[in-house]
Each structure stands twice: as C-alpha cells, then as structure tokens.
C-alpha positions in Angstrom: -23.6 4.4 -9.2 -24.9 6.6 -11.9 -23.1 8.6 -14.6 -22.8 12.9 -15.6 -22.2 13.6 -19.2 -24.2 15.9 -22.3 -25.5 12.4 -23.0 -27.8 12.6 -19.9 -31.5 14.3 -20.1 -32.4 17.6 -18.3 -34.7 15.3 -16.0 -32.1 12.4 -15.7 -29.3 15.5 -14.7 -31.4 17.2 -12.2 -32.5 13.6 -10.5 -29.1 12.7 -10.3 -27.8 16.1 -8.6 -30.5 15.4 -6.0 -29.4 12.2 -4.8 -25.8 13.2 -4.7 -27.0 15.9 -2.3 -28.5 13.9 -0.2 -26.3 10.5 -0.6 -28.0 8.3 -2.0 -25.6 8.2 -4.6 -22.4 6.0 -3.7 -19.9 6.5 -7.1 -20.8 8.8 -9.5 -19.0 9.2 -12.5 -18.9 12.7 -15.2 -17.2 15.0 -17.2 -16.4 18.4 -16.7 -20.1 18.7 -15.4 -19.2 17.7 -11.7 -17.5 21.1 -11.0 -20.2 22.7 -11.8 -21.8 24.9 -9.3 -24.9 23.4 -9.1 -23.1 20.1 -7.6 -22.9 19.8 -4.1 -21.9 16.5 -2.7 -23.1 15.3 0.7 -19.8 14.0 1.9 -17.0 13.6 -0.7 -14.4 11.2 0.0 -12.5 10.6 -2.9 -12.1 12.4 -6.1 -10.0 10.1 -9.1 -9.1 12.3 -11.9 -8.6 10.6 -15.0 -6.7 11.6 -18.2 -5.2 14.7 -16.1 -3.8 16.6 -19.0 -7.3 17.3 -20.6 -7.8 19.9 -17.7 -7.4 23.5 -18.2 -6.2 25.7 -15.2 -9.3 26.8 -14.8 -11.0 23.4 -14.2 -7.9 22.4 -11.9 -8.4 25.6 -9.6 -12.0 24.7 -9.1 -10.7 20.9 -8.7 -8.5 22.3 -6.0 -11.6 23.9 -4.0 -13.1 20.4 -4.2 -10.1 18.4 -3.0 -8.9 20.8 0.3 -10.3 17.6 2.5 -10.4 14.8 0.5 -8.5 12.3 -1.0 -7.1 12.6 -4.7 -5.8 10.6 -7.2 -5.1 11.9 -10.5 -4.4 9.4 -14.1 -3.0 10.4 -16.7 -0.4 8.6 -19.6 1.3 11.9 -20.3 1.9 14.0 -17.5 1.6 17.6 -18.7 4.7 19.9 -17.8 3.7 21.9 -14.4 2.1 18.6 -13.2 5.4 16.5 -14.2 7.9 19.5 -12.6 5.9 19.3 -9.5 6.6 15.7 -9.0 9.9 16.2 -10.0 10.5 18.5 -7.7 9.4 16.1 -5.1 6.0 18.1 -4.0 3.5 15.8 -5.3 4.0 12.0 -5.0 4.2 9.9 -8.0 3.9 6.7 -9.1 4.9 5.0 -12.8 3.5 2.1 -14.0 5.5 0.5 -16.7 4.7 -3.0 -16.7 2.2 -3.9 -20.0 -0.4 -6.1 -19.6 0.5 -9.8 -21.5 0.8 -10.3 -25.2 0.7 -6.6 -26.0 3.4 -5.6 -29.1 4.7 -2.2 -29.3 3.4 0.1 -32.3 5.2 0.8 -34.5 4.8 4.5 -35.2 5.7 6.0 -38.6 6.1 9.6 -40.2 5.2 10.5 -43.5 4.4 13.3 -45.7 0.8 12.7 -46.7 -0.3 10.5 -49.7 -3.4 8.6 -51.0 -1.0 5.6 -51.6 0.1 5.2 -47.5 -4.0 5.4 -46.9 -4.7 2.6 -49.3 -2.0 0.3 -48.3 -3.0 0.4 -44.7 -6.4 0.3 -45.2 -5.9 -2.6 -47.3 -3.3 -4.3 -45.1 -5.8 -4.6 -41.7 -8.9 -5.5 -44.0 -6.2 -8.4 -45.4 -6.1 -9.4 -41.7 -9.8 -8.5 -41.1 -8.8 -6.3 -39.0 -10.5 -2.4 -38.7 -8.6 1.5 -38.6 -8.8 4.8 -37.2 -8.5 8.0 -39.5 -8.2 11.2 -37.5 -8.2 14.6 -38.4 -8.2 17.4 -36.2 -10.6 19.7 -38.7 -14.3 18.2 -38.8 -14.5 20.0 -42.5 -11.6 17.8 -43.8 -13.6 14.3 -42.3 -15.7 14.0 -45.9 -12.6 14.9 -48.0 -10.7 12.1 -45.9 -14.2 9.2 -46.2 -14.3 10.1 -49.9 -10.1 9.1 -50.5 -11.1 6.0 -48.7 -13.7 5.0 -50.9 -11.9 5.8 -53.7 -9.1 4.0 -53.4 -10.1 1.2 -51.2 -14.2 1.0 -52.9 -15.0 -2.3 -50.2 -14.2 -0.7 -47.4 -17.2 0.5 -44.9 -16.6 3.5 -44.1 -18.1 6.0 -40.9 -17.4 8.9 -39.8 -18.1 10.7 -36.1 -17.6 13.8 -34.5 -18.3 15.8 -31.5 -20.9 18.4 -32.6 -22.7 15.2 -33.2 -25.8 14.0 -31.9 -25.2 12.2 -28.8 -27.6 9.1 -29.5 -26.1 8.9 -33.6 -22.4 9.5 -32.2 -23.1 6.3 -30.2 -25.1 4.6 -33.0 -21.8 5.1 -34.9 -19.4 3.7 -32.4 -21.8 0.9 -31.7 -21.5 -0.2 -34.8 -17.6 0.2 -35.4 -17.5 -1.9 -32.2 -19.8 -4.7 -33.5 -17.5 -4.3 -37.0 -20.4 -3.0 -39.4 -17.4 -0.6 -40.6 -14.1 -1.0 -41.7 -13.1 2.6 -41.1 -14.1 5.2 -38.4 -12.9 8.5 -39.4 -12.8 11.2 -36.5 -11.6 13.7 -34.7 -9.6 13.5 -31.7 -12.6 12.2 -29.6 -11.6 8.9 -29.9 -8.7 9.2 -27.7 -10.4 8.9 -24.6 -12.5 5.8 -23.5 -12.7 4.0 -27.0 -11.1 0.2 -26.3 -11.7 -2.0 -29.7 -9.2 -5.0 -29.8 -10.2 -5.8 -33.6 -8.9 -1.7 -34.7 -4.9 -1.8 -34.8 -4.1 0.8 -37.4 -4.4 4.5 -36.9 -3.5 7.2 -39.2 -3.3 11.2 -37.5 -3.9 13.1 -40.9 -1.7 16.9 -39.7 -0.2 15.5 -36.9 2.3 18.7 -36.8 -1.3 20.0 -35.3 -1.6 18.0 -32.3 0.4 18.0 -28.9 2.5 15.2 -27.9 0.0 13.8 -25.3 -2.7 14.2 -28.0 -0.6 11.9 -30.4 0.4 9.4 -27.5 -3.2 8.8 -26.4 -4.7 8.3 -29.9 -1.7 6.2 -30.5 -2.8 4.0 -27.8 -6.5 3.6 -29.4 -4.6 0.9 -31.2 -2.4 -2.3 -30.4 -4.7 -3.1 -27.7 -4.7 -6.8 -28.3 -2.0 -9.4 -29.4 -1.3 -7.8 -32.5 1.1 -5.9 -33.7 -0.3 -2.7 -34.2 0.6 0.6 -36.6 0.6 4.1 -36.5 1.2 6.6 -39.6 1.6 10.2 -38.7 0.7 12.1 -42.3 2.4 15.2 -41.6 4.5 18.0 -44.0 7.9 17.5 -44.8 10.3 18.2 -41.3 12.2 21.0 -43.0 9.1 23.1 -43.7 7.9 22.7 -40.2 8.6 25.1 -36.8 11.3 23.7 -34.9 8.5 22.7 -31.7 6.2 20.6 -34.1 9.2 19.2 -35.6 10.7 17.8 -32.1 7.6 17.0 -30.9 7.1 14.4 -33.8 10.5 13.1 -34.0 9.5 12.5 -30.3 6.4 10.5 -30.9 8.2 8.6 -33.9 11.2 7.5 -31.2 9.7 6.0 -27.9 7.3 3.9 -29.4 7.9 1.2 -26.8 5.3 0.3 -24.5 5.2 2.6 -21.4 6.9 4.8 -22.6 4.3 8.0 -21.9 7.0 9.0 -19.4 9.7 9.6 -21.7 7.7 11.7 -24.1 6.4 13.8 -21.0 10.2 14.6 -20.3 10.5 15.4 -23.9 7.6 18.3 -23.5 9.0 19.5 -20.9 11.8 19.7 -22.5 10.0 21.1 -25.2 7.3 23.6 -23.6 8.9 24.2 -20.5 7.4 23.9 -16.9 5.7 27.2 -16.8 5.0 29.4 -13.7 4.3 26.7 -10.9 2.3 29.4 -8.9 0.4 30.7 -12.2 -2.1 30.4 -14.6 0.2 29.7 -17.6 0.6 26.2 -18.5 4.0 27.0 -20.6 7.5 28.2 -20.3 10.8 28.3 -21.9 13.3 25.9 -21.0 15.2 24.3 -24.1 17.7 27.2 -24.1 18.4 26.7 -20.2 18.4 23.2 -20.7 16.8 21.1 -17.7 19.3 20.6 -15.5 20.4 24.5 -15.6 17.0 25.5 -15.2 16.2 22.9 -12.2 19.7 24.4 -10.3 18.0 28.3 -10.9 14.8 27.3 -9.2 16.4 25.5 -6.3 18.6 28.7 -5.9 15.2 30.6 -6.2 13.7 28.9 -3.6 16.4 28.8 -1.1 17.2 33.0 -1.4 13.4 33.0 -0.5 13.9 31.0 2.5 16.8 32.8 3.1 15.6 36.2 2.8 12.0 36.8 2.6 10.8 33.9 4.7 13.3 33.9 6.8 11.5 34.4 9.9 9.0 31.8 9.0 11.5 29.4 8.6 13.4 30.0 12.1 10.0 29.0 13.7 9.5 26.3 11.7 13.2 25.0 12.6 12.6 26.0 16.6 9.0 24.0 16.4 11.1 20.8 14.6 13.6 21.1 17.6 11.8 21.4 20.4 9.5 18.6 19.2 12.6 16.7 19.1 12.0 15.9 15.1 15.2 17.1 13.4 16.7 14.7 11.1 20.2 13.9 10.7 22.2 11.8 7.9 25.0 9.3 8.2 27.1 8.2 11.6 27.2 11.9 12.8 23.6 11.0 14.3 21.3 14.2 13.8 22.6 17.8 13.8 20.8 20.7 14.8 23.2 23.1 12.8 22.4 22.0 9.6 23.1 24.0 6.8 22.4 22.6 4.0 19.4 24.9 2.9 22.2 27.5 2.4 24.4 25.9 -0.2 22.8 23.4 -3.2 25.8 21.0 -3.4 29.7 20.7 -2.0 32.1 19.8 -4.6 35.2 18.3 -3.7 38.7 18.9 -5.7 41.8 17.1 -4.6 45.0 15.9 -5.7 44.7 12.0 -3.8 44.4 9.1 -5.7 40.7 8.3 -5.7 39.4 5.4 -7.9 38.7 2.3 -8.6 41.8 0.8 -10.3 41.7 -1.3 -13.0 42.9 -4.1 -11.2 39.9 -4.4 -8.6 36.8 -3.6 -11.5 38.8 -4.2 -14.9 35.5 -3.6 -17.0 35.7 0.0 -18.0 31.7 0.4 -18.8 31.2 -1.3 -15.4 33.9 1.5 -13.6 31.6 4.1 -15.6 28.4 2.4 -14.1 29.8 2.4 -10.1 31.3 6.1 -10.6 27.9 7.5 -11.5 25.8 5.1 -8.7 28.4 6.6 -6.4 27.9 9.8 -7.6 23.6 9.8 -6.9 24.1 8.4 -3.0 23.7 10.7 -0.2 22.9 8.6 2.8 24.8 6.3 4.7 22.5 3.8 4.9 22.8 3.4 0.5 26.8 4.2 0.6 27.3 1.1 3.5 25.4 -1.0 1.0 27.0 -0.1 -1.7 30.7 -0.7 -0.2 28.9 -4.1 0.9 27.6 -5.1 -2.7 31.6 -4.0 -4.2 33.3 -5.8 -1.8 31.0 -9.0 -2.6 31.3 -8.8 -6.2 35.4 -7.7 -6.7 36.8 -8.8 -3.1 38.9 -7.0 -0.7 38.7 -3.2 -1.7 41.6 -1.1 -2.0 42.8 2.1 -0.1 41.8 4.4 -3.1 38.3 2.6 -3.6 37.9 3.2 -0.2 39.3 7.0 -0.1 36.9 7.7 -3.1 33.6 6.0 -1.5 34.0 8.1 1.6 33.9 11.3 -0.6 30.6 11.3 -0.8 30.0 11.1 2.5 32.4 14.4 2.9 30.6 16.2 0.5 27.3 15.9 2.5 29.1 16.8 5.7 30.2 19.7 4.1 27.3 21.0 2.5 25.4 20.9 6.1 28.3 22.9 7.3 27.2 25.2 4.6 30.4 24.7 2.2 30.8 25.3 -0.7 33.8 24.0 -1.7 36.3 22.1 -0.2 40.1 21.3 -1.3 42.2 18.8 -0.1 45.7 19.2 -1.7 48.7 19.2 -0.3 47.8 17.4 3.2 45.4 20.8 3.5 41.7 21.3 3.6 40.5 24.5 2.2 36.7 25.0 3.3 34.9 27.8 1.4 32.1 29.1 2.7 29.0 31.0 1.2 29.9 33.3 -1.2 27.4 35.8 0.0 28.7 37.9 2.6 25.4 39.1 3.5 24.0 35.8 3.9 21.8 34.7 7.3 24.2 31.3 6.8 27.1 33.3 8.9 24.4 34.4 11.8 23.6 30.3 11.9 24.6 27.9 14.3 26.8 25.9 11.6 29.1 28.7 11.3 29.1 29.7 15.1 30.4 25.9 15.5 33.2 26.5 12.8 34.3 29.7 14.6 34.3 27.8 18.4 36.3 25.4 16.6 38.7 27.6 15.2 39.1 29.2 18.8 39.9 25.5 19.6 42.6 24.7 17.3 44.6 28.0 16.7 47.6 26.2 15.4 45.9 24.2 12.7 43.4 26.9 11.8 43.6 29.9 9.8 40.6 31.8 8.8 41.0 34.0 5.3 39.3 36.6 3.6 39.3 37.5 -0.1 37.6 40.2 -1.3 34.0 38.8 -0.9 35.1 35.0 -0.4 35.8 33.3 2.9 37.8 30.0 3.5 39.1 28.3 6.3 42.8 26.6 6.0 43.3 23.6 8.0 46.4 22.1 7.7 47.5 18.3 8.6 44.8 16.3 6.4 46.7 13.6 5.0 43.5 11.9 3.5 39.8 11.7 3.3 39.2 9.7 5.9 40.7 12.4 8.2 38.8 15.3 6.7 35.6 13.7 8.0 36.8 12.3 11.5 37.7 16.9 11.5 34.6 17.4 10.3 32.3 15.5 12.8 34.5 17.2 15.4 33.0 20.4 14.3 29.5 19.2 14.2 29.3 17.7 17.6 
C-alpha cells in the first residue's frame, strides 16, 4: 500500500507511479494527484471516493473516464446538490448511515456576531476541562490577528497556527504536536476539515462563517465532539439582517440540525438553497427556492417524459419490443403484468368522488394516528405494501369497515388508471368519468392502452360513451356504484 500527496518527493512520486504500472502496488491511496495523466493503473478494480463534495466537475469528468469499468463508491457527509438530485431521482443508488458510533453527544452549534469575549470564554471553558480548540478562518492574513486575540485575552494558552501554503514537513510538525497536546489552540484555515481526528479538541470556532458553504461548516463542525464529550461549536458571523438572504439560510441551517447524522438534512437544505443545477452540465448550481422542490421535481419528470415521448420516441418503442419479446415486462398488483402500460404518459391519476371514503372515527379514534395512516396510504403503490397494510389495520383496530375498505382500494385505482394513461378519473353519481391525456397530439392515443379502451368501448356500447371537449377527452361509464367496481371495469379493460 503506498500513499500520493504534495507530501511525497519527486523520486518517492515517480517510484510509486512505476509500480502502479506494473502492479506491484495493491491499494494506493492520493489526492487529486491520481487523475493525473501520468497515472496509469495496471488493472483498476475499485475506485472509493472520499469526501465527494471537494470535487470540482472537472475532476469528476476525468473520475468518470476512470470508472467506465470499474467499481465505485463515493463518501461523502454532505451530499452536494447534482449528486443528491441524482439519487433522488433514483439514478444513482444510495445509502444513509445514521446510526452514531457509542457515547458520542451532539454539538451544540451556536451563532454569534463576533467578539473577543465569546473567544475567551471558550478558550477558557476547554482549558478548564483540559481540553484543546479549533479557530478557523477562511483568510490566511487574518490567522496572526486571530493568535494575537488569543494571547491577549487568554495569556496561558499555547497557541499554533497552520495553513496550507505551509511547508509540508512544519505543517505536520504543527499537527504533531496539537495531537500530542503541546498546544492549546490550533488556529487554521479550513484544512482541518478533512482527516484531522483529535478526541482531546471539542470546541471550534468558524471566525466569518457567512463565508463558507454549508458542507464546509458541517465537516469542520465534525473536527469536534469526537469522543464522549459534549462538544461546542460558535459560528462568529455579522448580524442576520445585514447578511444576503443565501448566507443567512445557510447558517440558520447549520445552527438547526445539530443532531448527530444529520448531514442529510442540511444537504436537502442546499438544495433547497442552491438548486440542483443542469444534471447534464458543467454548472454545479441552479435556482430552485422559488419553484420550491416538489414543483421543480413534477417539471423535470414532465421534462423527461415529453422527451420520451417525442424525441426518443423511437428509441423507446425498441426498447419496449426488446422488454417484450424477452418476456421481462413488469406488472403491478393482481392484474398480473400488462403490456399496455401507460404510465410513462401521465405522472399521477387523481381520483375525486363523492363516496364516503375514510377511516371513521369509530374504527382509529386517534386523530394524529388517522393523519399518520392517510399519508402511509397515500405513498403505496404496489399491492404487495397496500395487502400489508390492510393486514397491519385490521390487526391493530379489528374488523374494518366498508369505507376503510372503499378508501384503501383507491390507491390501487389510481395506479390502474395511470397505466391506462388517465388522468383523472371521477366517480360521482354511480359514474366513472376517465380523462385521458390532455394532449391531443400525444403518441399515448397511437398506444396499445388506448386501442384497449376503444375495443372496450366497441364492447359495451350501452354503458359507454366517449366525449370530446375542445382539446380534452373523457370516457363516461355509467353503473359504478363504488370503488371496488371501478377496478373489477378496469382490469376488464386491461386484460
């Protein structure tokens, strides 16, 4: 195993890039100097990517040359935006971990406007408990200003400071000796955030935090509290009001989900914050506050289906012929699988109806509890999950009753509708109204889901009436007393 870092010698560099040419190196571990050209790697068979969010598009594109045929996992505590959309939208897999190793204490994070007096009372708090501190700045010019506060105001405490324009061998002669506690205080810039574990240092202060990104403030957050102590961390920063709007989210943030594992929160907040970005470009950055997430997720998914629709449509009608003929086709619920499937035309089917469909107070009398079944109910989409559910409510509250039973087999309505390529469908009045897409020009009336409707319409003539308005289409089917019938009319169609 060997190591690739500016630390390393010329000689020690080139020696190493020999043997991982020719193999004779098993593990090798580096910074951003294994992309570089000069490395070539006999045969590469996993590539781990550790603290993800440091990587610039750049680095990631040449990242992406190295991993066409291998094996990749990537680490990281805050997600950045285009990585956490992308695992969102279910194209890369991911994987939380949330569970803290024993005896650690959250830190408790705190915001204040900067002040000589919150410097010496922490300094002096974790020498009381001879305990050590972090002081970062992100300006290496402001590092003396911020050593000669300290030894003003605290005059016993040791004080050292590091940087990365540094010397490699007195960098490490400094953190050496911050480890073996020959200082009280290591003030730096944000280099400490990666790979620096010292149990005895559980105070930090971020001099300009308004400066720094979320994941920036997380990761140097974490430098601390990593023992059985209970950690702090004060981020010095101007008052909110004189701050942009972004900085002043992003800190209010930070302050909030100080809870242990909580990285994944304050990657939803940027996000939030910064948007997702173009997921096929270079920018790392977008606009999504005004949209909001959910609005902005439903205008992608629309995105990509008119795409599938119309400009790849070809491409996908092989892709569907190669899935049937190979006999892979997947199909939801009792209906068993259904090669008319229509679902990529239509994002969702909403229901309306005028039948009593709830659970009454009389068989789940806790209101909160109600809420808490009605929005489980509400996330199901396979029968599998909705069978267990009805099993799990009929073990807790007993027999269940007709409008329980009604409402549960909505959902199951709505996905048969939306493979139909529905819309919307209405059942008032012992009548089903089925619309279908809006777009008149839509490949989703040249599909095998609507051919079906149409042979079934032919079928039942008296039941069936087909209507037209202006550019919206419905069908009328009359005779649907409840839900329960609508599906039993609905597999009909899909058989």
């Amino acid at each position: 195993m060997e190591y690739l870092s500016r630390a390393r010698s010329a000689a020690q560099v080139a020696a190493i890039l020999e043997d991982l040419k020719n193999g004779k190196i098993d593990i090798v571990i580096g910074t951003h100097k294994l992309i570089g050209k000069q490395v070539k790697f006999k045969d590469l068979g996993l590539l781990i990517i550790d603290e993800e969010q440091k990587f610039g598009v750049s680095v990631k594109e040449k990242l992406k040359q190295l991993r066409a045929n291998v094996d990749v996992l990537t680490m990281t505590a805050t997600p950045i935006p285009r990585t956490l959309q992308f695992s969102l939208m279910g194209a890369r897999d991911l994987s939380v971990i949330q569970t803290p190793p024993p005896n650690r204490y959250p830190i408790q994070t705190e915001l204040h406007v900067f002040s000589p007096d919150i410097i010496r009372e922490a300094v002096n708090f974790e020498m009381s408990r001879n305990g050590q501190l972090f002081i970062v700045s992100n300006r290496i010019s402001s590092l003396p200003d911020l050593a000669a506060i300290v030894e003003r105001e605290v005059p016993d405490a040791r004080v050292a400071i590091g940087h990365g324009q540094m010397d490699p061998d007195e960098l490490e002669k400094i953190l050496t000796g911050f480890i073996n506690y020959d200082y009280d205080v290591l003030i730096a810039t944000s280099i400490i955030e990666n790979g620096i574990d010292i149990p005895n240092a559980n105070t930090i202060i971020v001099n300009s935090a308004q400066n720094f990104g979320l994941s920036d403030l997380h990761q140097m957050r974490g430098r601390v509290g990593r023992s059985n102590r209970k950690a702090f961390c004060y981020l010095l920063a101007p008052p909110l009001a004189s701050l942009s709007d972004e900085s002043r989210r992003r800190l209010q943030a930070i302050e909030s989900f100080s809870d242990l594992g909580s990285g994944i929160q304050l990657a939803l907040q940027d996000l939030d914050i910064r948007g997702a970005g173009n997921l096929l470009g270079a920018e790392q950055s977008g606009f999504i506050a005004d949209l909001g997430y959910e609005t902005y997720q439903k205008i992608l998914k629309e995105a990509v289906r008119e795409l599938k629709n119309d400009e790849f449509q070809d491409l996908f009608r092989e892709q569907e012929a190669k899935e049937k003929g190979s006999g892979t086709g997947t199909g939801q619920g009792a209906v068993g699988s259904t090669p008319m499937d229509a679902s990529r035309f239509v994002d969702e089917c909403t229901v309306e109806t005028d039948l009593d469909l709830c659970f009454p107070d009389s068989f789940v009398p806790d209101g909160s509890e109600r809420i808490l079944l009605y929005r489980e109910l509400d996330s199901m989409e396979r029968e599998a999950d909705i069978q267990r559910f009805r099993d799990r409510l009929q073990d807790r509250f007993g027999q269940i009753p007709k409008q329980a039973d009604e409402l549960i087999r909505l959902v199951t309505l709505r996905r048969m509708g939306r493979e139909l390529g529905i819309e919307k469908i209405y059942l008032k009045a012992g009548r089903m109204s089925l619309f279908f897409v809006a777009n008149p020009d839509s490949p989703y009336y040249e599909s095998e889901a609507f051919g079906a409707i149409l042979a079934f319409i032919g079928q039942n003539p008296l039941t069936c009436r087909l209507r037209e308005d202006g550019t919206k289409r419905s069908l009328i089917i009359t005779d649907i007393p409840d839900v329960e019938r609508a599906i039993s009319l609905l597999q009909s169609i899909m058989r």
